[in-house]
N, C-alpha and C positions, 0 to 999 in steps of 0.2 A: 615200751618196746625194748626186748633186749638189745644191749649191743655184739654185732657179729663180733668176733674174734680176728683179729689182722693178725698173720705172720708178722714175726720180726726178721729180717737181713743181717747181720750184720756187717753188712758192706755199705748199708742204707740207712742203717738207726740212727735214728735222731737220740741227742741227749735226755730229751724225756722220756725215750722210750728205757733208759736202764734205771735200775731201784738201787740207790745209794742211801747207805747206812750208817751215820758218823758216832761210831762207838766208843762215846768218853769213858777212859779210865786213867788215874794218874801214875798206875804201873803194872807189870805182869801182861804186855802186849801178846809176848809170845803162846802164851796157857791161851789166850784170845783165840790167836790163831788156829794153835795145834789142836784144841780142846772146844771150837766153836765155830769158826770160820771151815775146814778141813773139814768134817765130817756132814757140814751142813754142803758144800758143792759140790762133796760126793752125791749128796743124798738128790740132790735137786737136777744132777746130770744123769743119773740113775732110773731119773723120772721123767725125762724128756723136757725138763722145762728150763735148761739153761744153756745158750751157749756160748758164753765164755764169763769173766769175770775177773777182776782185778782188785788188789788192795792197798795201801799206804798209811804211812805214819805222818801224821802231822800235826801242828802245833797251835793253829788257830782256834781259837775260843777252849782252849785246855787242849793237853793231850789225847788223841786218840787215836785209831786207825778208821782209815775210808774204807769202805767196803763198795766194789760196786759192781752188779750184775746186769746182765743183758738176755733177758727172757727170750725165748723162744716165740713167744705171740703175746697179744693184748690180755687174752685172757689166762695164762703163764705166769702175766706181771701181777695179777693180783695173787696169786695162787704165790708167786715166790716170796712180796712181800710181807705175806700174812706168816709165811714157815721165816722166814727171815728176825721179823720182832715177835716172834715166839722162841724162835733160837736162840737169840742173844738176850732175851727178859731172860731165861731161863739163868743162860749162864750167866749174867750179871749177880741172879741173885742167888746163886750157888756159890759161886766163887768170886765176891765181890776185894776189890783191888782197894791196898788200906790208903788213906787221905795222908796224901806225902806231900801234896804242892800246895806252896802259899799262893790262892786264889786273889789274894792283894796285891803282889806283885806281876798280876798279870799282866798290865796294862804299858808297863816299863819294860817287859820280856818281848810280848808283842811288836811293840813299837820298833825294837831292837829286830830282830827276824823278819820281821816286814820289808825292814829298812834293806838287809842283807839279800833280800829277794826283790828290791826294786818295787814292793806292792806301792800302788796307793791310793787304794783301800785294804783294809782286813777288820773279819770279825773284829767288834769291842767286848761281846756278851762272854764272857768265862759259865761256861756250863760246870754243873755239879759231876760230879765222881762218880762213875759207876749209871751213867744215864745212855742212851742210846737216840738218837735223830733222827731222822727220816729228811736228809735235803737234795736240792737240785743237784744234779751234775754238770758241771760250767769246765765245759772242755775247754783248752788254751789252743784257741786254734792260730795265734798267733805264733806260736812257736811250733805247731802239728800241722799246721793247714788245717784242710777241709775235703769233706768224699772223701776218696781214696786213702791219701795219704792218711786221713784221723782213724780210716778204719786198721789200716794194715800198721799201725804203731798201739791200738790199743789189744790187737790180735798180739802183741810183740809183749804188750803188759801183762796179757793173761800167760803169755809160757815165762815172763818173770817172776810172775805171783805165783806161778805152779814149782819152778826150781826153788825161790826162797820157801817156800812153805815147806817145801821136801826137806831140804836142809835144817831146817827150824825142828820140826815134826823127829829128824834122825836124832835129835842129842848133841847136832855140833856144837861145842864150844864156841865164847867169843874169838880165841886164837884159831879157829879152825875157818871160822869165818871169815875173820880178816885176810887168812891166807887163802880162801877161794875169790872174795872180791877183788884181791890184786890181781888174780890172773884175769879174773873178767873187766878190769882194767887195762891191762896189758894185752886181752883179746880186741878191744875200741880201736886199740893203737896198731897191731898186728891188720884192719880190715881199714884205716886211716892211713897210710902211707905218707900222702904232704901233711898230714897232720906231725906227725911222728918227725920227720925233716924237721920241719919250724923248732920242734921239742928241744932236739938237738941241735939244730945252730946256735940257740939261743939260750940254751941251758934254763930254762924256764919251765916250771910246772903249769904244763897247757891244760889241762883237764880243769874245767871251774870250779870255784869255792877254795883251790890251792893257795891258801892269804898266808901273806908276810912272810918273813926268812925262813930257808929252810932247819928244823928243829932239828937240836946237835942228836937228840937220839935217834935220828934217820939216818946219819951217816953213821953212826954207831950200829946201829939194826946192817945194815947194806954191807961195810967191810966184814963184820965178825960169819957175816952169812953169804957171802957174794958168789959162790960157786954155785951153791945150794940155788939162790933167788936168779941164777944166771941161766940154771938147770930149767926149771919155771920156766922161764921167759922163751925159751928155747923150744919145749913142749907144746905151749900153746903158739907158738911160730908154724912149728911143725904141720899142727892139727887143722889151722885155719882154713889150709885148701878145702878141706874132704874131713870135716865135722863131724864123724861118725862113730858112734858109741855110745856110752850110757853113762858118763861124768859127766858134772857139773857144766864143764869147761865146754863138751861137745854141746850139752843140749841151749846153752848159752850161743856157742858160734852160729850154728844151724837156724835160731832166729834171729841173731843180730846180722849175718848176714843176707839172708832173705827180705829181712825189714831196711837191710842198706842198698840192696840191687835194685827190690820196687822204685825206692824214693830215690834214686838217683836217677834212675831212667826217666821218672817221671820230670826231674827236676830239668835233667836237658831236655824234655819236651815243651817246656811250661806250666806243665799238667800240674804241676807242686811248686809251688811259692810259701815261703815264709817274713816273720818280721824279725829274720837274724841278727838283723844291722842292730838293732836295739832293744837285745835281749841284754841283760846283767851278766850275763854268760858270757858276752862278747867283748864287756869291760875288763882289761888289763889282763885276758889270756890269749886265746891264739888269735890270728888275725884271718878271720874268716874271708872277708875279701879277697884273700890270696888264694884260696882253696877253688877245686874245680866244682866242688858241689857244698856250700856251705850250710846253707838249710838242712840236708842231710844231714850233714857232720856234728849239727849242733841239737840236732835228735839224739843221735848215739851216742853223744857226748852226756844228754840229760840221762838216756836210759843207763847208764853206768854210774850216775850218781842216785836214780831211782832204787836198783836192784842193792845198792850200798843201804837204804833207806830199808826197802821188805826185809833186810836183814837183821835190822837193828844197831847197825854201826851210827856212832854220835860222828857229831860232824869234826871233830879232833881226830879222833881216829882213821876218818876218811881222807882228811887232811895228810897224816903223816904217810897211809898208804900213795898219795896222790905224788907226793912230793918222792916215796921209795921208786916208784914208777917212773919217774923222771931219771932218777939215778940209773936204773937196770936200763932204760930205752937210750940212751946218750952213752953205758958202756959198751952197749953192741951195737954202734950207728950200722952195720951192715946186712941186718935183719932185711929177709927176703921183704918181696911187694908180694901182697896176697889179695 
């Protein structure tokens, strides 16, 4: 007997119902993207069978990017994931990515980023170069909740996955990069108000993964350009109320703050709980207890180190922005509340 076809919700989907795709390659993520990922959710939203989808870079069992779609129905999901490892067989072996990582050293690398993310457990298997997986999607509902809230943060993943690819897909340079994730950093902080307080009493880089002293080429970057990066900060001040246009920066506010209104309302009703208190997040950066919505705070907090991530910025790099950000937020302690 065949089986009927069930619509998918996406207000409703269960994690089995999305087809996640783990696309080892040990470089050339980008060409991934732009050259295989893009053209293939064109295709498959074009066709009525997806609605929405998201991607990321990560480091378990080698490098590669997550792919991961939420079909339109039951019978969608096969139909997606059959165009899906057709897609990416395709480009793997068209434009396959040259063997740059010591697969022996993976086991010491692992251990080391696991440690940095509080896992414990992670992958041990190092997969080959240029292979693609078919595995679970193991949502973190400890940091996302559940219902609601998991839906309306991964609706907040797909218009991240759609800005980074856009950016990716234009030609930005790494420098172009880095200076649109500082504002979309500096937007976290402009929609955080006691967040942004604590920042500056305390002269501290709240944002996470900000480790050790601040590096002398930040204050070096900050005074040679402080008018300039004050200009910045000012703009996306400005824009935060009333988000509207066709930058970056706009279609960034527009879901971060719709994805911060939901979950804070939800959060004073009860409707949205997290396990804040003992995230790695909440070691040795802000002090979420203090905040009126912490669970919140410490989603928009991950989704600014995520959208750093679809970009391809390394975690140094995201570092020295993090700590620039500090600097610009503690020179204008009198930025409006937005």
């Amino acid at each position: 007997m065949a089986v009927a076809d069930r619509p998918l919700d996406p207000a409703t989907a269960d994690a089995s119902d999305w087809v996640c795709a783990h696309v080892f390659q040990d470089t050339c993520h980008d060409a991934l993207l732009t050259g295989c990922l893009r053209p293939l959710v064109k295709e498959l939203s074009a066709d009525g069978l997806l609605h929405r989808y998201f991607f990321l870079r990560y480091w378990e069992g080698g490098p590669h990017v997550r792919m991961r779609f939420l079909p339109t129905g039951t019978a969608a999901s096969r139909e997606v994931r059959q165009r899906v490892a057709t897609a990416v067989g395709a480009f793997l072996r068209d434009h396959p990515a040259p063997d740059t990582v010591d697969r022996t050293r993976y086991a010491g690398l692992a251990g080391e980023l696991a440690a940095l993310e509080d896992l414990s457990e992670h992958d041990r298997e190092v997969r080959p170069n240029n292979t693609v997986e078919f595995l679970p999607y193991l949502r973190e509902h400890a940091v996302y909740g559940h219902g609601p809230a998991m839906a309306a943060t991964e609706q907040h993943f797909h218009e991240s996955s759609e800005l980074a690819l856009a950016l990716i897909a234009a030609g930005t340079t790494g420098q172009q990069r880095a200076a649109i994730a500082l504002d979309l950093m500096l937007a976290v902080l402009a929609l955080c108000d006691k967040l942004r307080a604590q920042w500056v009493d305390s002269g501290q880089p709240l944002i996470p993964f900000a480790e050790g002293t601040e590096p002398a080429a930040t204050e070096e970057h900050y005074l040679a350009r402080r008018e300039h990066l004050r200009e910045r900060a000012l703009r996306v001040w400005q824009l935060a109320p009333d988000p509207t246009g066709a930058t970056p920066q706009a279609h960034w506010l527009r879901s971060l703050r719709t994805l911060r209104d939901r979950l804070s309302d939800w959060e004073d009703a009860g409707a949205f709980t997290s396990d804040w208190a003992r995230s790695p997040l909440n070691q040795g950066g802000p002090d979420l207890a203090a905040l009126p919505h912490p669970a919140t705070t410490l989603i928009l907090l991950r989704c600014a180190h995520l959208v750093n991530n679809r970009l391809g910025l390394t975690l140094s790099e995201e570092n020295h922005l993090r700590f620039l950000a500090g600097r610009i937020v503690t020179d204008l302690p009198s930025l409006p509340v937005r």
